[in-house]
N, C-alpha and C positions, 0 to 999 in steps of 0.2 A: 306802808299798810300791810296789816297783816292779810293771809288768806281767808283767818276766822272773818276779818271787817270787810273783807271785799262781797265775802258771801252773804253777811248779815244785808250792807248796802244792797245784794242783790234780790234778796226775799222783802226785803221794806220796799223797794221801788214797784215791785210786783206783786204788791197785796191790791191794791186798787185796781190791779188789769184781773185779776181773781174775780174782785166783787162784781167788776162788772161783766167775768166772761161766765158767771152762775144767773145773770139776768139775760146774756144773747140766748144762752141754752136755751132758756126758758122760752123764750122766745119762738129760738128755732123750733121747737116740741121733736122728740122722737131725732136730734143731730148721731150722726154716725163717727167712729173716731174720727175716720178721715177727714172727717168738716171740723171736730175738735181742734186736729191736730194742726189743719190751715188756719184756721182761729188764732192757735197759738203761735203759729210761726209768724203770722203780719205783726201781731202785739209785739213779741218779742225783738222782729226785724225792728219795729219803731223806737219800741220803749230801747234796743241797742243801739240805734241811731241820736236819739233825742241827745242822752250825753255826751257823746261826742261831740254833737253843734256846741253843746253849753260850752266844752271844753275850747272850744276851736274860737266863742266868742270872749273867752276870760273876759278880765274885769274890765271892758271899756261898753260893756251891753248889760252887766249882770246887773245894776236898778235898774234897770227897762224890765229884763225878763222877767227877774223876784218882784218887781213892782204888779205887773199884770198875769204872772202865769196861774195863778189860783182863781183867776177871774176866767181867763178862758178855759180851765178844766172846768168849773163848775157852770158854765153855760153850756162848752159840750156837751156835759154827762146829765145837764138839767132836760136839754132840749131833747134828747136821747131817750132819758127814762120818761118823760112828757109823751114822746111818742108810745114808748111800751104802753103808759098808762092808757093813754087812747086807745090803744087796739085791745088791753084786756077789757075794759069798760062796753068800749059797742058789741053790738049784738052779730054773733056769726052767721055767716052767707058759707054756702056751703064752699067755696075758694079758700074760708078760713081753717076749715078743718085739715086741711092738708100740712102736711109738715112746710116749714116756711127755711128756705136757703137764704142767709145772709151775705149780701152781697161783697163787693173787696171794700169798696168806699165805705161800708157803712159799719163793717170792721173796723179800717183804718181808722175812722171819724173817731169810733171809740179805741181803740188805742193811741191816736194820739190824744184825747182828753183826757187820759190816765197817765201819758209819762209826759206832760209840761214838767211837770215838779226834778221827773228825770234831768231836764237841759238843764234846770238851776242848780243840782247837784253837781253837771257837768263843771257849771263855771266852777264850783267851790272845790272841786276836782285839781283844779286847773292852780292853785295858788299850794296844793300840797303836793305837788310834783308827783300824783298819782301814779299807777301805769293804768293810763283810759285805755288801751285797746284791751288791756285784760277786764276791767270793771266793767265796761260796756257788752266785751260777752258774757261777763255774769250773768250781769243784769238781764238782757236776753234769755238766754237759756233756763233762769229761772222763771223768767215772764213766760216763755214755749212752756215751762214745765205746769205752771201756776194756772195759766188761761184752759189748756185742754183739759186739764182736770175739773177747772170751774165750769166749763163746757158741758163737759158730761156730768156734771152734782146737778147742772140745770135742765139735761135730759130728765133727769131720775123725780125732781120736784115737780119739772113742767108735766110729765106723767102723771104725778100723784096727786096733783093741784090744779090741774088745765090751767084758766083763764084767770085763776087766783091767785097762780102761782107768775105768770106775767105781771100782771098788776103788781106782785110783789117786789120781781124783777126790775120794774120799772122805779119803782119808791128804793130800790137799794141804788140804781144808780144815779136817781137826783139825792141820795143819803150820802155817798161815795164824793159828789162832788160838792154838798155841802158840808164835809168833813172834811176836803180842801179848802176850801174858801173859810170855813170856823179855825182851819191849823195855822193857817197862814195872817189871817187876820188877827188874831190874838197874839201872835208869835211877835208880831208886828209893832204891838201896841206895849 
């Protein structure tokens, strides 16, 4: 593998942890880097973990995982933006106006609904004599780089848009996981 293909692999794995860290922003309203930048490090820690299991599972698991992982990222990320949508929808109590802190779980939950796809990369990893400890810190550190950024594009919307811009957030992450579920399924067929 070249450096150019490690890197590409590591910005394609880390586009769907983007989409969905421009919806926590939103979310969060008014996040500070420092909460970006924790943002980015759980994503990145995951989505650098995720391949490695794939890797570690090679091919005696890899139709289990390719069979079901597009199924469990698009429930995560459905149930997820499900909830944004309900909080941009109801009406605020003054609790809501306050900037909202995203918990570790509820980051986690959504980073790993975004790197499923990561493990199955891992298996296919794993049959080209990769080097995973380097691909998986790509992938990482492009996810840290991809997520705080998405982080703070959803301070700046959640700003300009308040409860529109949730609402928004929330539709991109049930979007994000039904363009897993539509890539995988056709891919399939």
């Amino acid at each position: 593998m070249t450096p150019l293909s490690i890197l590409l692999i590591g910005l394609a794995m880390s586009t769907d942890a983007f989409a969905a860290a421009v919806g926590k922003g939103v979310a969060m309203r008014r996040p500070r880097l420092s909460e970006a930048l924790r943002a980015g490090l759980i994503f990145g820690a995951i989505e650098a973990v995720t391949p490695l299991i794939g890797w570690l599972l090679g091919t005696a698991a890899a139709r289990y995982i390719t069979a079901w992982d597009h199924w469990i990222a698009f429930t995560v990320l459905a149930l997820l933006g499900l909830h944004m949508l309900w909080n941009g929808l109801r009406p605020d109590s003054a609790d809501d106006r306050a900037p909202r802190h995203h918990g570790f779980w509820s980051l986690a939950a959504t980073g790993l609904g975004t790197s499923i796809d990561a493990m199955a990369v891992g298996v296919s990893l794993a049959f080209l004599d990769a080097p995973i400890v380097l691909v998986a810190a790509v992938i990482g550190l492009c996810t840290l780089a991809m997520v705080t950024t998405g982080v703070m594009l959803g301070r700046v919307l959640g700003t300009l848009a308040g409860k529109r811009a949730e609402i928004a957030g929330g539709a991109i992450m049930i979007a994000v996981g039904a363009a897993i579920l539509y890539e995988h399924l056709s891919g399939a067929a």
